[in-house]
C-alpha positions as CSV (number, residue, x, y, z in Angstrom):
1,X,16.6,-1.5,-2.5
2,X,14.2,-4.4,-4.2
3,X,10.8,-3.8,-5.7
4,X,8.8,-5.7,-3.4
5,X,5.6,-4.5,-2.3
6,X,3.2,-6.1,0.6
7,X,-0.6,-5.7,0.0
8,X,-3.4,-5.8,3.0
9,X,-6.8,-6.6,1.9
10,X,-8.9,-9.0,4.0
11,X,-10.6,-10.0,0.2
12,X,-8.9,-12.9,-1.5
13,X,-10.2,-12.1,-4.9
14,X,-8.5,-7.9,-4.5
15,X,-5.7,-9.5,-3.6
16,X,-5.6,-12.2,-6.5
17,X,-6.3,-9.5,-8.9
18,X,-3.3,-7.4,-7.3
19,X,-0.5,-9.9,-7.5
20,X,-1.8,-10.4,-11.2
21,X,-1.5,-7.9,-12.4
22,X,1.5,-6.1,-10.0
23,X,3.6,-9.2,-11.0
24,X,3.2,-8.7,-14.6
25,X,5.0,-5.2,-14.1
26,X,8.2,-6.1,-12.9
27,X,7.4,-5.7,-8.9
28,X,7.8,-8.7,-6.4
29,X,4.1,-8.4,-4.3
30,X,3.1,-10.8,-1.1
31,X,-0.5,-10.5,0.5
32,X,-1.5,-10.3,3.9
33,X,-5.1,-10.6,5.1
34,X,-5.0,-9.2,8.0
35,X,-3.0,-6.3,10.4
36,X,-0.9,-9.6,12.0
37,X,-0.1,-10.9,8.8
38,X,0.7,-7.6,7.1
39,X,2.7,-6.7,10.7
40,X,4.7,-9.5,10.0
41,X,5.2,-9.8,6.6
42,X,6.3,-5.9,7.2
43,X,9.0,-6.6,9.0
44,X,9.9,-10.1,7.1
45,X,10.2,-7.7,3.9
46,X,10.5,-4.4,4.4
47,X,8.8,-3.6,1.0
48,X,9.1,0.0,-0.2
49,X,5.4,0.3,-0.5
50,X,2.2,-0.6,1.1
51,X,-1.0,-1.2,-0.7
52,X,-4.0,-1.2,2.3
53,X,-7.6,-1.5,2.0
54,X,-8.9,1.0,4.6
55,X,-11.3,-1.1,5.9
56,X,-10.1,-4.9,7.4
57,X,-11.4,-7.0,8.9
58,X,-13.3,-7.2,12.5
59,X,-13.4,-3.1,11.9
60,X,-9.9,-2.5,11.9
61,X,-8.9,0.8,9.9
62,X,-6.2,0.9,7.3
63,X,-5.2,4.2,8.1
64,X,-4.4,2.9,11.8
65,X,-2.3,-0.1,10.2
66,X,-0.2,2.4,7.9
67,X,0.5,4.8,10.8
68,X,2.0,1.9,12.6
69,X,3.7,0.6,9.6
70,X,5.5,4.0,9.2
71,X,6.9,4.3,12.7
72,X,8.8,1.1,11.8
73,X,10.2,2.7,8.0
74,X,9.6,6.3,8.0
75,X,10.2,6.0,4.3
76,X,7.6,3.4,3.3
77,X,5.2,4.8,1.0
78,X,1.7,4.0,1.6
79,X,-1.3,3.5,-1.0
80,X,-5.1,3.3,0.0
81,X,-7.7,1.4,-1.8
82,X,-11.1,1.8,-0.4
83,X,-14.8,1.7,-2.2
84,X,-16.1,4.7,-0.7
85,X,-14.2,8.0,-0.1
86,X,-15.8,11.4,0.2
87,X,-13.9,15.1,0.6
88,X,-12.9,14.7,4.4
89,X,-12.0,11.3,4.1
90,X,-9.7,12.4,1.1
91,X,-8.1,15.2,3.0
92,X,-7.6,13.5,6.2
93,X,-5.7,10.0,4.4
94,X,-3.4,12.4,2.4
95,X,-2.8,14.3,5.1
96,X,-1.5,11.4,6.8
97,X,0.8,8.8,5.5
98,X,-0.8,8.0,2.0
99,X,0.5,9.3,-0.6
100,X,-2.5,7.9,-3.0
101,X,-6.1,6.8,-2.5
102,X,-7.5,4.7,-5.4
103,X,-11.2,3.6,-5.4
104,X,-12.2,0.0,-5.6
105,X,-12.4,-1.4,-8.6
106,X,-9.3,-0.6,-8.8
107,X,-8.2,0.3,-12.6
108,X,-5.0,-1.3,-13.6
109,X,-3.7,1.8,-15.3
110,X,-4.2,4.0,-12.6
111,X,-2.5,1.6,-10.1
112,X,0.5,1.4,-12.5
113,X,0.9,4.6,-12.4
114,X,0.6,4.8,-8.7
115,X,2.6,2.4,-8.4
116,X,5.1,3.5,-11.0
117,X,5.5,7.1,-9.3
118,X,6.2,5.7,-5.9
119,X,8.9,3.6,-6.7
120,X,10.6,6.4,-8.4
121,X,9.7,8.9,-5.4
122,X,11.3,5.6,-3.0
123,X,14.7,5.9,-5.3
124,X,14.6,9.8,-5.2
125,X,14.7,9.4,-1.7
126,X,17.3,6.8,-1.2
127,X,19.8,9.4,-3.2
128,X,18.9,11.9,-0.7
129,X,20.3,9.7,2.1
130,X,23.0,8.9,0.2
């Protein structure tokens, strides 16, 4: 299994910052900017984890994207990054695929150890399957 991870964010400075600062930490990261890109970057990598802004361009929902991510790797493991995020929100996304919701600006010790935990939930579950 390789450490790559594909990021979604239609805003080219979050993504600059991201592959900063994910790079640094031993990860291999590639960018998408939009649900095509990501969709085909998805399927070009088949990254162990998904780092999605919830809300894309031309109104597209993140969540949406992730759901159809995880029909094609039930095992992906999905992050959100969003700027705003009340109760329901919170409780709907992790109810769903996500396993974290981070706010915007992201903080790069909090996504470390996002990130950190679900790489060693992805290995956890490769042994299972073993």
């Amino acid at each position: 299994m390789t450490r790559d991870i594909l990021c979604v964010d239609d805003d080219l400075g979050v993504r600059e910052i991201l592959v900063e600062f994910i790079g640094r930490w031993g990860y291999n990261i590639e960018c998408a900017s939009n649900v095509a890109e990501a969709v085909e970057m998805f399927d070009a990598m088949n990254p162990f984890l998904v780092i999605t802004d919830l809300k894309l361009q031309n109104h597209v929902d993140g969540a949406t994207l992730a759901d159809r991510l995880h029909r094609k790797d039930p095992l992906c493991i999905f992050i959100a990054i969003t700027g705003l995020v009340d109760a329901f929100d919170l409780g709907y996304l992790l109810g769903a695929v996500f396993t974290d919701v981070l706010n915007k600006p992201v903080r790069s010790d909090i996504l470390r150890k996002a990130i950190d935990y679900a790489w060693e939930k992805r290995q956890r579950w490769e042994q299972l399957l073993m």
